[in-house]
DSSP file (Angstrom, degrees, kcal/mol; ACC not computed):
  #  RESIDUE AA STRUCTURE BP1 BP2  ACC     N-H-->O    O-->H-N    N-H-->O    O-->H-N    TCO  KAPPA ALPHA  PHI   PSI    X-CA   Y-CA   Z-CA
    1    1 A X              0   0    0      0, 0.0     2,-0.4     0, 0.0    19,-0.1   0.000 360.0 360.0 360.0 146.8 -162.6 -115.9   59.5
    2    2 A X        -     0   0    0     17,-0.1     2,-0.3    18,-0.1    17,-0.1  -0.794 360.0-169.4-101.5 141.4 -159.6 -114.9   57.6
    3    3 A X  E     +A   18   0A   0     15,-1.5    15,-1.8    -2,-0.4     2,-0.3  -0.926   8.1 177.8-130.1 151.9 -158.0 -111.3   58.7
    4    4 A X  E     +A   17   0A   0     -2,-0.3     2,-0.3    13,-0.2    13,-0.2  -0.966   3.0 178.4-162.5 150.9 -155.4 -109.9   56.6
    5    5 A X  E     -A   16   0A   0     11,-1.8    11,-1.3    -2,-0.3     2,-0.1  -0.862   7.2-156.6-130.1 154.3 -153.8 -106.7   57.1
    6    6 A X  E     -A   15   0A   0     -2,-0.3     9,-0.2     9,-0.2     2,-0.1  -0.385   7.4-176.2 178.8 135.6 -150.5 -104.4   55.1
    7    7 A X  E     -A   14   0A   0      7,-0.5     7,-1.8     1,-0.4    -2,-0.0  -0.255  24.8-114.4-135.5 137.7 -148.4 -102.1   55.8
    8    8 A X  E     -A   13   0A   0      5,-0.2    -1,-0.4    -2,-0.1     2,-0.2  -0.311  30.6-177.7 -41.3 149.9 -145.6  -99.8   54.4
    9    9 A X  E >   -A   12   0A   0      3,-1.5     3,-2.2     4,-0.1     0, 0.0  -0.723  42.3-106.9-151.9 166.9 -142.2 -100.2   55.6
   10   10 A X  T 3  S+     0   0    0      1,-0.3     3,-0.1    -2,-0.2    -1,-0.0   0.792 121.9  27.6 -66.8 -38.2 -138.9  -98.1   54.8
   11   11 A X  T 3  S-     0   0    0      1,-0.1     2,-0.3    -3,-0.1    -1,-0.3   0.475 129.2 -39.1-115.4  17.2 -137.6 -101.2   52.4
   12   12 A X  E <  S-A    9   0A   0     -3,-2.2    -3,-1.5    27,-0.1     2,-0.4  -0.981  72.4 -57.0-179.3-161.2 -141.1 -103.0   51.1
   13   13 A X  E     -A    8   0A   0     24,-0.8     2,-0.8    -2,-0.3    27,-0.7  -0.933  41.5-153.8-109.1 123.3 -144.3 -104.1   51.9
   14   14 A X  E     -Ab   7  40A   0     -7,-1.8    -7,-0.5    -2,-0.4     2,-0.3  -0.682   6.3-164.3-112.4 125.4 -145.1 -106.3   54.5
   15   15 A X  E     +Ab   6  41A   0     25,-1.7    27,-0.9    -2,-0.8     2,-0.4  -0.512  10.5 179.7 -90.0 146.2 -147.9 -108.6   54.8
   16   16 A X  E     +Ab   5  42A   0    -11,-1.3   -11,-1.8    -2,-0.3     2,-0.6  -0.877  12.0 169.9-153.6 134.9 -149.5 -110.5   57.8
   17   17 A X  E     -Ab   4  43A   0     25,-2.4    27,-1.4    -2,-0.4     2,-0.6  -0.974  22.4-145.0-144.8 126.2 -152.7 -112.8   57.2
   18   18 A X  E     -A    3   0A   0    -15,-1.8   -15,-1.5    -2,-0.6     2,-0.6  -0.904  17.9-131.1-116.4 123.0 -153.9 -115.0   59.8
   19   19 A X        +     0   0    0     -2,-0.6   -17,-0.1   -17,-0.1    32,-0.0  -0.599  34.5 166.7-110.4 125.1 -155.4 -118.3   58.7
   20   20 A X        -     0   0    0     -2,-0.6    -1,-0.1   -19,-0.1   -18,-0.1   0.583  47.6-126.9 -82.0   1.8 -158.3 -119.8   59.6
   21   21 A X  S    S+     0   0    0     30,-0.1     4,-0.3   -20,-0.0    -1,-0.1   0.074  87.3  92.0 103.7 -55.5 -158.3 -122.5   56.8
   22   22 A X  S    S-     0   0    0      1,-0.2     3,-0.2     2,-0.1    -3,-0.0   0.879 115.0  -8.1 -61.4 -93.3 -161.8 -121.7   55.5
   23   23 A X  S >> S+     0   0    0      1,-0.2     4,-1.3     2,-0.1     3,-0.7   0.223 104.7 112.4-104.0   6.6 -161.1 -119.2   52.7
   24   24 A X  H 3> S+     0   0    0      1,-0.3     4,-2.6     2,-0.2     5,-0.2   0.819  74.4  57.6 -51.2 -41.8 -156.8 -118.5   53.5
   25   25 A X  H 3> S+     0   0    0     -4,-0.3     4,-1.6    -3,-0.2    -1,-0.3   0.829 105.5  36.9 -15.8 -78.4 -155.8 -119.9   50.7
   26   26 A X  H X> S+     0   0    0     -3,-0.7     4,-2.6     2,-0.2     3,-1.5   0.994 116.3  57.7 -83.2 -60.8 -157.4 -118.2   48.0
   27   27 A X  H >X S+     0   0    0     -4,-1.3     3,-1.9     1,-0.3     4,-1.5   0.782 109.0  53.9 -17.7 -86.5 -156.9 -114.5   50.3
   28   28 A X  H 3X S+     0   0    0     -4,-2.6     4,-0.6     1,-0.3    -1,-0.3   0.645 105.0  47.2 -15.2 -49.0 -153.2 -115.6   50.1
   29   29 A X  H XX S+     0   0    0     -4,-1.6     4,-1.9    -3,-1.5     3,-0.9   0.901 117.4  42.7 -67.3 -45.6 -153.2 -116.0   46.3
   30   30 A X  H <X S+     0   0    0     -4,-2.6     4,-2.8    -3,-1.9    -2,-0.2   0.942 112.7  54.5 -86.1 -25.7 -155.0 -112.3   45.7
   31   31 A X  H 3X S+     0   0    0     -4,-1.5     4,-0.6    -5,-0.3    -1,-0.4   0.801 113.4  38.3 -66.3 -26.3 -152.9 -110.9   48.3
   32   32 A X  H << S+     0   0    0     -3,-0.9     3,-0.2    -4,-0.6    -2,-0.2   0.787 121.5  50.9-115.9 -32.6 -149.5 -112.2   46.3
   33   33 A X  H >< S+     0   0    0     -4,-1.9     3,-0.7     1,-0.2    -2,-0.2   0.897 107.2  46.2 -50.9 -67.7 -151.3 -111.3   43.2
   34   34 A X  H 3< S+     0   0    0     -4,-2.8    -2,-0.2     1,-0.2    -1,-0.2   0.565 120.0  46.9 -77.4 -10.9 -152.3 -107.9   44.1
   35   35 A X  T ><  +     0   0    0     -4,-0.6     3,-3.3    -3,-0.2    -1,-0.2  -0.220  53.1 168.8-134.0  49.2 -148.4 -107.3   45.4
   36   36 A X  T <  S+     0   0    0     -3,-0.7    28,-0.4     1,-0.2    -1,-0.1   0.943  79.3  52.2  -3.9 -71.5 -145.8 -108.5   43.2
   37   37 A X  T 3  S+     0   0    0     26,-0.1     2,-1.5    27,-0.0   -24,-0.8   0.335  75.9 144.0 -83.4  22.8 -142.8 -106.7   45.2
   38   38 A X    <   +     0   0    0     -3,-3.3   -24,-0.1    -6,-0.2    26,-0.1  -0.473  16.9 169.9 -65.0 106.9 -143.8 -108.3   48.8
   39   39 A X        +     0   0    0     -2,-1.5    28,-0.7    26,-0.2     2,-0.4   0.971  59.9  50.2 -75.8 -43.0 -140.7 -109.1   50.8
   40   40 A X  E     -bc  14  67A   0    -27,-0.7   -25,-1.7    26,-0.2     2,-0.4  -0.854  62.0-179.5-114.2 133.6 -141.9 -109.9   54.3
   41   41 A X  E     -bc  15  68A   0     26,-1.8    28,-1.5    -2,-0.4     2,-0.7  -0.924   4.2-173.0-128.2 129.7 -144.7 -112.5   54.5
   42   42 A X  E     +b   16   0A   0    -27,-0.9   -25,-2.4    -2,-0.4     2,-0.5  -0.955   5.0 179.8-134.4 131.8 -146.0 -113.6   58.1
   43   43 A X  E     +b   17   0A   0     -2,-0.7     2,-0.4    26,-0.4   -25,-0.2  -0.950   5.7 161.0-123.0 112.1 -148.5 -116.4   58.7
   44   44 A X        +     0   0    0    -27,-1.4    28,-0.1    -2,-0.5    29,-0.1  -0.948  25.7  97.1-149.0 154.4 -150.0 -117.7   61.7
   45   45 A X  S    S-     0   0    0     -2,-0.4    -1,-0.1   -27,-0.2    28,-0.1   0.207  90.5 -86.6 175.7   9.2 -153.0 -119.9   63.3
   46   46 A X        +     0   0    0     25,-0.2    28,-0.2     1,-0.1    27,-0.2   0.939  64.3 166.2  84.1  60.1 -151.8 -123.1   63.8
   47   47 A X    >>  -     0   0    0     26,-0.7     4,-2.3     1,-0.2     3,-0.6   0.168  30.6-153.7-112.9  -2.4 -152.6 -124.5   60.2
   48   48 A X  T 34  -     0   0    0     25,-0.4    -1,-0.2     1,-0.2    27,-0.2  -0.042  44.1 -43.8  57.7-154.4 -150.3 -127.7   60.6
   49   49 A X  T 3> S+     0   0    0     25,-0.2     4,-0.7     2,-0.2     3,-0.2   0.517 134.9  55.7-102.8   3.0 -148.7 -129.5   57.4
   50   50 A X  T <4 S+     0   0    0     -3,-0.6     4,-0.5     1,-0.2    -1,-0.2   0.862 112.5  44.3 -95.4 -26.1 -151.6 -129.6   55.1
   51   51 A X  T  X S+     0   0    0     -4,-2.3     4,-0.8     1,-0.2    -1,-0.2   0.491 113.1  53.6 -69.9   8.4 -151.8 -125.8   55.5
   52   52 A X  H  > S+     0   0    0     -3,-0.2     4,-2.9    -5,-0.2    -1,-0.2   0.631 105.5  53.1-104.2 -31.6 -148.0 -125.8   55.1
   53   53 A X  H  < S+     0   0    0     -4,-0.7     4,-0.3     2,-0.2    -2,-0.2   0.515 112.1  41.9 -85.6 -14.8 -148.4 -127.7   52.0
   54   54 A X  H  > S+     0   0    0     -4,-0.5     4,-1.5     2,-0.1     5,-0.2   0.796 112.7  54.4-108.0 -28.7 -150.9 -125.1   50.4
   55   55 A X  H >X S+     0   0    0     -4,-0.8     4,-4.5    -5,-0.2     3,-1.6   0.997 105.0  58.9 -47.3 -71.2 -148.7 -122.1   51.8
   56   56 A X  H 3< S+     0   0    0     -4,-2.9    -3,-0.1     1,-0.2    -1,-0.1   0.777 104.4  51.5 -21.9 -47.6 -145.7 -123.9   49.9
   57   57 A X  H >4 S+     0   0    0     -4,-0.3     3,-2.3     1,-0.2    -1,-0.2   0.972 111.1  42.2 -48.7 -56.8 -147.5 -123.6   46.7
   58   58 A X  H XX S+     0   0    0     -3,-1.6     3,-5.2    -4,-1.5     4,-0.9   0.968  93.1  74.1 -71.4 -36.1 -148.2 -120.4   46.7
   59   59 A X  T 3< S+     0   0    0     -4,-4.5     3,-0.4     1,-0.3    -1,-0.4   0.738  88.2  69.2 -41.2   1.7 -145.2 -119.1   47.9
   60   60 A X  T <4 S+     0   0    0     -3,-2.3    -1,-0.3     1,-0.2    -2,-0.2   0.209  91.5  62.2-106.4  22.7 -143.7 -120.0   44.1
   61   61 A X  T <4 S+     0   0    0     -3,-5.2     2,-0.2     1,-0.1    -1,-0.2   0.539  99.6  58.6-103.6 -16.7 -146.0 -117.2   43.1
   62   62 A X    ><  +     0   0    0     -4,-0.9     3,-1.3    -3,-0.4    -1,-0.1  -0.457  53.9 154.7 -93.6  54.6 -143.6 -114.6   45.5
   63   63 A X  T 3  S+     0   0    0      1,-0.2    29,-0.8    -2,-0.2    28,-0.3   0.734  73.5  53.7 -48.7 -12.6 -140.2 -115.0   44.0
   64   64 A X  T 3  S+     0   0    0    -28,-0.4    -1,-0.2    27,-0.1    -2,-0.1   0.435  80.2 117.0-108.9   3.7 -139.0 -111.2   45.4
   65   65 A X    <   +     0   0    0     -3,-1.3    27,-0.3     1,-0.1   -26,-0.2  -0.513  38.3 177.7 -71.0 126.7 -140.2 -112.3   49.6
   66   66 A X        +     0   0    0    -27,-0.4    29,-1.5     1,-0.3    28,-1.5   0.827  61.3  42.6-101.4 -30.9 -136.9 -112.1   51.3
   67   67 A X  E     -cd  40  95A   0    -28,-0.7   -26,-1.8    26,-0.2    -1,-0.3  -0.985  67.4-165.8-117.8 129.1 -138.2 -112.9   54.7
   68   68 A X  E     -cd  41  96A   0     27,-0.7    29,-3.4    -2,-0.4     2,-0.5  -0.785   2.7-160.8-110.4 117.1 -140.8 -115.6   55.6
   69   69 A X  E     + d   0  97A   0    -28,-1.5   -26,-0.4    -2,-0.2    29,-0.2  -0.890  30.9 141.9 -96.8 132.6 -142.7 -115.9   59.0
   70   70 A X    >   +     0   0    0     27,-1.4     3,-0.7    -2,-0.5     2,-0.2   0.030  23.7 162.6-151.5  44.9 -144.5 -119.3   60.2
   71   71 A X  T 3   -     0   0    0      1,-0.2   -25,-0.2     2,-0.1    29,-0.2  -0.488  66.9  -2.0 -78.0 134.1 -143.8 -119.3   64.0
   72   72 A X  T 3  S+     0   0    0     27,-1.7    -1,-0.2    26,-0.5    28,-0.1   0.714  82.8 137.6  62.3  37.1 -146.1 -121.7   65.9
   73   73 A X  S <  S-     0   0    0     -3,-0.7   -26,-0.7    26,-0.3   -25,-0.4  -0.008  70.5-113.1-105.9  38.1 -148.0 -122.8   63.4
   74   74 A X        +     0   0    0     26,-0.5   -25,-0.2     1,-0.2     2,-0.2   0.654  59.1 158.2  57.6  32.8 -148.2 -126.4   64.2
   75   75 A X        -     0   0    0     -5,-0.2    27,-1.9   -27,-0.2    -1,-0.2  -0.697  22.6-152.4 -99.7 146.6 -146.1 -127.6   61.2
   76   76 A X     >> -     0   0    0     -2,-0.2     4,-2.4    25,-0.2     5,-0.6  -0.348  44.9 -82.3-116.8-166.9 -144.3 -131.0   60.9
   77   77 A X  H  >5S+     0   0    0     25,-0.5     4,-1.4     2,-0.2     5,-0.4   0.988 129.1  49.3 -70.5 -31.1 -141.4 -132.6   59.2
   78   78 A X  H  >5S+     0   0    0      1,-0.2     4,-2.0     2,-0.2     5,-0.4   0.985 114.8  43.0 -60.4 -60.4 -144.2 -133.0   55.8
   79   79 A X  H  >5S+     0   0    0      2,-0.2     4,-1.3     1,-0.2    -1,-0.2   0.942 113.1  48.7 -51.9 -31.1 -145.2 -129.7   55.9
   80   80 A X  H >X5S+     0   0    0     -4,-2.4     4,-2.5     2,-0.2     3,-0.5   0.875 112.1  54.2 -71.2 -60.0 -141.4 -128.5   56.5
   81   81 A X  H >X<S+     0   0    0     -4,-1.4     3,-1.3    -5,-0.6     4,-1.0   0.784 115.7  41.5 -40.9 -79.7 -140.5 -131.0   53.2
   82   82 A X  H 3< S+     0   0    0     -4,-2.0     4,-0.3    -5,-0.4    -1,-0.3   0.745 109.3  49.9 -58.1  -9.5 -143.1 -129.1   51.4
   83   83 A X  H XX S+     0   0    0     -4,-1.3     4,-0.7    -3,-0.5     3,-0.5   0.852 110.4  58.5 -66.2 -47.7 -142.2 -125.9   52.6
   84   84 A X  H << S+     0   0    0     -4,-2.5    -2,-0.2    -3,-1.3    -1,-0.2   0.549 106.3  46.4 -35.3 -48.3 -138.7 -127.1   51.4
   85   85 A X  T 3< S+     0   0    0     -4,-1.0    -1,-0.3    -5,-0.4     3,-0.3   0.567 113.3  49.5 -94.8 -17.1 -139.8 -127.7   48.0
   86   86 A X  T X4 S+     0   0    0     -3,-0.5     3,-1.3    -4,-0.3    -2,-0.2   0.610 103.5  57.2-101.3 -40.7 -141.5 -124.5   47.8
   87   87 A X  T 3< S+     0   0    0     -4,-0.7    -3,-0.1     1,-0.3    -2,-0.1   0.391  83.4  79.8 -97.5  13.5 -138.9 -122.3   49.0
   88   88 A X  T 3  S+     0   0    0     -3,-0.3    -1,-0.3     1,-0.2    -2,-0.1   0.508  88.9  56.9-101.0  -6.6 -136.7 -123.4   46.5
   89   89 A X  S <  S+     0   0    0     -3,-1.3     2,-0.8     1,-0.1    -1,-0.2   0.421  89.2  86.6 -66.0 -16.6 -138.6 -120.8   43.9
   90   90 A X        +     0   0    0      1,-0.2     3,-0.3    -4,-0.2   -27,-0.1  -0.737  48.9 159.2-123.1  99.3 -137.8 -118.2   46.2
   91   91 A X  S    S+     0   0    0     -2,-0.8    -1,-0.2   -28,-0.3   -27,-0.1   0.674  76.9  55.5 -94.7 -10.6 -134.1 -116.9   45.2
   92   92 A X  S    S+     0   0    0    -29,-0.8     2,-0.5   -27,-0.3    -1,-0.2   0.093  81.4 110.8-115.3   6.7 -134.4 -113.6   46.8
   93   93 A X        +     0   0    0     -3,-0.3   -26,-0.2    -6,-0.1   -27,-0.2  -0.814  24.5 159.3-100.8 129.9 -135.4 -115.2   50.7
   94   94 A X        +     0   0    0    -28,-1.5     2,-0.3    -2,-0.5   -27,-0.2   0.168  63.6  63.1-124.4   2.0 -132.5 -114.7   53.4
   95   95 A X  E     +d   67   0A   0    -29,-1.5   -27,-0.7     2,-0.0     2,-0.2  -0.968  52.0 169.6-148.3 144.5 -134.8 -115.1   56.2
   96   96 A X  E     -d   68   0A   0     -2,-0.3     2,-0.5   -29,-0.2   -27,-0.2  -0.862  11.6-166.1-122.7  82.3 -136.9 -118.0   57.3
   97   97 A X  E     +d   69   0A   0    -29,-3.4   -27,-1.4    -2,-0.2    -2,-0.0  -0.854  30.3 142.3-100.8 119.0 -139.0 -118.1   61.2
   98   98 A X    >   +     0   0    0     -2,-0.5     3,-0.6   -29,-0.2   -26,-0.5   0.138  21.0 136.2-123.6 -16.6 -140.2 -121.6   62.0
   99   99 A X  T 3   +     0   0    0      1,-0.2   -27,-1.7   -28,-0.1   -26,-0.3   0.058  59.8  49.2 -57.7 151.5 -139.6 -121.6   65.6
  100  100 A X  T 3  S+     0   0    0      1,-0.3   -26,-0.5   -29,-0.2     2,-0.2   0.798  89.8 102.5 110.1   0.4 -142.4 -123.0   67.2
  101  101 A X  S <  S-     0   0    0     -3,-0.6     2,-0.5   -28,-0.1    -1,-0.3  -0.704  71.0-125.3-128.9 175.9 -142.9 -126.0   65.3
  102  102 A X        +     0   0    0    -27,-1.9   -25,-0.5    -2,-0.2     5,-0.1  -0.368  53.9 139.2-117.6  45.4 -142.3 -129.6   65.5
  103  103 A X     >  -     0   0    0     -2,-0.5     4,-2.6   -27,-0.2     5,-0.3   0.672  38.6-171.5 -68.3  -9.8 -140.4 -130.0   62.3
  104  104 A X  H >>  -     0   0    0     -3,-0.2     4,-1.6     2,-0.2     3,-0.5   0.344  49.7 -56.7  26.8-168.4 -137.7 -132.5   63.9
  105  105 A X  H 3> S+     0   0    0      1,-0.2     4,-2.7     2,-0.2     3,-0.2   0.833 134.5  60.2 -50.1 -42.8 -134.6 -133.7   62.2
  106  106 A X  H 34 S+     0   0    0      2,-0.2    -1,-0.2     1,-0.2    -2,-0.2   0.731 112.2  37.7 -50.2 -43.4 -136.6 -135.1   59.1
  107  107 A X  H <X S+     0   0    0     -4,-2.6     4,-1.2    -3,-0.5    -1,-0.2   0.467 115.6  63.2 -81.5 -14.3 -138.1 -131.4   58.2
  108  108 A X  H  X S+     0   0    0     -4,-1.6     4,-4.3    -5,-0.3     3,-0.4   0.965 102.0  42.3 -26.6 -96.9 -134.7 -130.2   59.3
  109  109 A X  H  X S+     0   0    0     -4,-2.7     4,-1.5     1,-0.2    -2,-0.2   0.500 113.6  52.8 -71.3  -8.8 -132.7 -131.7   56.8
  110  110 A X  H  4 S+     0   0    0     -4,-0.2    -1,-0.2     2,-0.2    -2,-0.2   0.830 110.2  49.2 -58.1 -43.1 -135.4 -130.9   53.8
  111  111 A X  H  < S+     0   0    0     -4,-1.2    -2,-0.2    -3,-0.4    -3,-0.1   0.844 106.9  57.5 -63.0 -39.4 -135.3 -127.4   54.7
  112  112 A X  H  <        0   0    0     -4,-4.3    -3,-0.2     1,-0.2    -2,-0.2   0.990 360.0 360.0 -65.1 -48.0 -130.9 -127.7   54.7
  113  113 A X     <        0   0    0     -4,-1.5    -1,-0.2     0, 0.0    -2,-0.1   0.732 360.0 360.0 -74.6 360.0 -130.8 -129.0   50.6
């Protein structure tokens, strides 16, 4: 089941949607849809690199998110590469949380160009 929650806060709106896989996706799209001006995006369940790879996408529908959550969400150096390619839409992000993941040196160095 997909839960998705959001909140005021003194400098945006902040979202936090926890993904089961089955429907996240597309929640994720009407949530970024329905909120243009989201800055702080948090995601977690464990969703690994193919969910990292469908997050990636969408995130090029958020250009204004300045900070990004994905701690312990089972993501690898492919999912970080796509994450990588994704986050390169996003001129207004100054914060990134990954800890928790197995990205190694390979997802590392996608995320640094």
């Amino acid at each position: 089941r997909t839960l998705a929650r959001t909140r005021s806060l003194a400098h945006g709106l902040a979202l936090a949607l926890t993904l089961s896989m089955a429907e996240p996706i597309e929640a994720l799209r009407q949530m970024l849809q329905r909120n243009p001006g989201l800055q702080t995006l948090k995601l977690g369940r464990r969703f690994g690199d193919a969910g990292a790879e469908a997050v990636a996408e969408e995130l090029r529908r958020a250009p204004r998110l300045q900070n990004v959550s994905l701690v312990e969400n089972a993501i690898g150096a492919g999912g970080a590469g796509a994450l990588a390619r994704g986050l390169r839409c996003m001129p207004c992000l100054t914060r990134l949380e990954l800890t928790g993941n197995s990205i190694r040196d390979e997802g590392a160095e996608a995320l640094a160009r």
